[in-house]
N, C-alpha and C positions, 0 to 999 in steps of 0.2 A: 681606599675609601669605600665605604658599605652606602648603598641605595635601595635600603626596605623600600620604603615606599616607590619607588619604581618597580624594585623586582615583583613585587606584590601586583601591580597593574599587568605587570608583562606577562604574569604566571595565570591572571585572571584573564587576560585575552586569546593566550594557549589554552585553556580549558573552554573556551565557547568557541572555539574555531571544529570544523567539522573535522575528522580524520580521514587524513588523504592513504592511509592502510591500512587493511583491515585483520584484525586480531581477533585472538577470544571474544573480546568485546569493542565497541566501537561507537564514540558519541554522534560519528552522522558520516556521510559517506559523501563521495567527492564526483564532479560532474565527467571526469576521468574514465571512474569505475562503473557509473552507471554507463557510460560511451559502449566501455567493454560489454557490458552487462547485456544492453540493448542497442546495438549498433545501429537498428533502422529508422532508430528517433535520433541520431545522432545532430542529426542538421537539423535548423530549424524551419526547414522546407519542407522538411518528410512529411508534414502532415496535408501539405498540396494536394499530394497523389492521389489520397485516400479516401474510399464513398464517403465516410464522414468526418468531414474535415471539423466541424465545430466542435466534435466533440473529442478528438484527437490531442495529445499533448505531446511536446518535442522535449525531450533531456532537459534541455534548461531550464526549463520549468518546473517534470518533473521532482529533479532533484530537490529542489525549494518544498513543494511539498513534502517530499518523502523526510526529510529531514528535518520538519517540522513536525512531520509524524510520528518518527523517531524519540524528539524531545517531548513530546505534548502525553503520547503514552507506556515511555520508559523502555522502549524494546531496545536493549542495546549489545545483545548476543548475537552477534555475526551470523551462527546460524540461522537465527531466529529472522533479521533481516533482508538473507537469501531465500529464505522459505518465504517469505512473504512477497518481495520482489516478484521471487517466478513463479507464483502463484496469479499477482496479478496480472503479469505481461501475458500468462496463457490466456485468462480469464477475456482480457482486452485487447488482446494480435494487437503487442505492445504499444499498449498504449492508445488504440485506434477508438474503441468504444466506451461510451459512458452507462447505455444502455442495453438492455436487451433486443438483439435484433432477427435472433433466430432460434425457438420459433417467434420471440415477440413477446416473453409474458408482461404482463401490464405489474409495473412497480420495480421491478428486477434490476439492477445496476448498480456502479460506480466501477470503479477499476477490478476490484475485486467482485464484482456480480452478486450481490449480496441479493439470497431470493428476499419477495415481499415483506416478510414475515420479521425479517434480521434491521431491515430499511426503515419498518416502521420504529421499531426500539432505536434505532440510530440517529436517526430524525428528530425523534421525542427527546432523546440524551441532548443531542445539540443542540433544538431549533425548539423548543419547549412550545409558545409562545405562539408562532408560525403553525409547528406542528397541530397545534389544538384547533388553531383557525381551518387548517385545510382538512382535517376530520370530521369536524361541526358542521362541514357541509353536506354532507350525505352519508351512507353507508360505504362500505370498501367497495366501490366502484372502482371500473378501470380509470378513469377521470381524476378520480381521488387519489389509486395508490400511485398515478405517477406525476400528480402536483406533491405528495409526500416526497418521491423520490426526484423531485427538481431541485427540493430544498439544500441535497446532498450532494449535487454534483459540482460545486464548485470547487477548486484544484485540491485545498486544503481536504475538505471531506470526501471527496473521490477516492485521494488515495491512503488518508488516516483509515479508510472503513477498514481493513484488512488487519491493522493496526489496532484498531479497535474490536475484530471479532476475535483476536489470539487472545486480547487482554481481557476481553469480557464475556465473552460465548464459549470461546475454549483456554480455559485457563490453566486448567493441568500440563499445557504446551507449555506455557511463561515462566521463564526462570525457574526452569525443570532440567537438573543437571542429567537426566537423561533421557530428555525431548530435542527436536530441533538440534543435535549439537553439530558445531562447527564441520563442514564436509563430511555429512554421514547424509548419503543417498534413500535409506532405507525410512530414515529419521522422517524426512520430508514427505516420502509415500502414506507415512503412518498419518503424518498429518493429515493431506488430504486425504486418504481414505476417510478417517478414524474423526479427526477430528474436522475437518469439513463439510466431510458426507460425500465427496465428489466423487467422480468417477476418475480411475487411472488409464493412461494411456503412454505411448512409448515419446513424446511431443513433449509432456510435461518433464521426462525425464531429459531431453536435452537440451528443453528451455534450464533447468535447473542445474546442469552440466555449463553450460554457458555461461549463466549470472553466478555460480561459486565460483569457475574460473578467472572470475574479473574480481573476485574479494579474496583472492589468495595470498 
C-alpha cells in the first residue's frame, strides 16, 4: 500500500532539517560540526571566562544563527560556509567579541568586524526605519556610528554580516565555481586578501585548517 501524502510530509521535513555532513554543498550545518569547528565555545560556560562576556556567544546559539544565515542569504557551498566561519571566529577569538576593542574604532563590529563604512549599508538594508532615526541625529559621530552598529549586533545580524558581505560586497566570491571551493586553502587566502581587504597571517590559516577539518 502507497502513502503519497505521508511520503510527501516526510520528504518535506528531510529537506528543512539542517545537514549533519558536509558535501559540495550543504542546507545548514550541525551543533556537532560547529563543536569540531570551534571547540572553545563548545560549553555553554565558555563564555564566563571571557573579558566580555555579554557580548560572547556559546555554540548553541551560534549555530542557530549561522544557520539562519545560511538559509536567509543562500550560501550553501561548503566551501563558501568554511570560509565564512573561519573568517569570523578570527575576526572574534571565536566568538568572544561583538565589537571593536583594539584599537577601538567607533562603529566597527559584529562577528565578522565589518569596518564602519560596511555597518552602515548593513544596518540601512535591515533596520531601515531605526537606521534613519539614529542618523537624523547628528553627523557620523563616534556616538552615532556605534548606535548604528548596536542595531546589528543581535545573534541573527552578528553573524548573517559575513553572510551578507560575500553576497552583497563581494559577489564575484558566491557561486563562483572557482572561488571559495570546497578544501582549497589558497581559495580562502584569495578571499581575505582580495576580496576582504584583510590582512593574512599564519593564525588564520589554522583557524581555517581546523573548521574544514570539522566539515570533512
Amino acid at each position: 500500500m502507497k502513502f503519497p501524502t505521508l511520503t510527501l510530509v516526510l520528504i518535506g521535513l528531510a529537506s528543512s532539517m539542517p545537514c549533519t555532513r558536509a558535501g559540495a554543498n550543504a542546507q545548514g550545518i550541525s551543533l556537532s560540526q560547529l563543536n569540531a569547528a570551534i571547540p572553545s565555545r563548545a560549553s555553554d560556560s565558555s563564555c564566563a571566562s571571557v573579558s566580555t562576556p555579554s557580548e560572547c556567544t556559546p555554540n548553541s546559539r551560534a549555530v542557530v544563527a549561522i544557520n539562519n544565515a545560511i538559509s536567509k542569504y543562500g550560501v550553501t557551498s561548503t566551501g563558501e560556509i568554511v570560509a565564512l566561519i573561519s573568517l569570523m571566529a578570527y575576526e572574534s577569538a571565536d566568538w568572544q567579541y561583538n565589537v571593536n576593542h583594539y584599537p577601538g574604532r567607533p562603529g566597527q563590529g559584529t562577528k565578522a568586524m565589518l569596518m564602519y563604512n560596511f555597518i552602515e549599508k548593513y544596518a540601512q538594508q535591515l533596520h531601515p526605519s531605526d537606521s534613519t532615526r539614529v542618523l537624523a541625529a547628528g553627523d557620523a559621530s563616534d556616538s552615532v556610528k556605534n548606535s548604528l552598529r548596536e542595531l546589528v549586533l543581535n545573534d541573527d545580524d552578528t553573524f548573517g554580516a559575513a553572510f551578507w558581505y560575500l553576497t552583497s560586497q563581494a559577489a564575484a566570491y558566491h557561486n563562483n565555481a572557482g572561488k571559495l571551493r570546497a578544501g582549497n586553502a589558497d581559495d580562502f587566502k584569495d578571499y581575505i586578501v582580495n576580496g576582504v581587504g584583510a590582512g593574512w597571517d599564519d593564525q588564520r590559516m589554522q583557524i581555517w585548517n581546523t573548521v574544514n577539518g570539522a566539515f570533512r
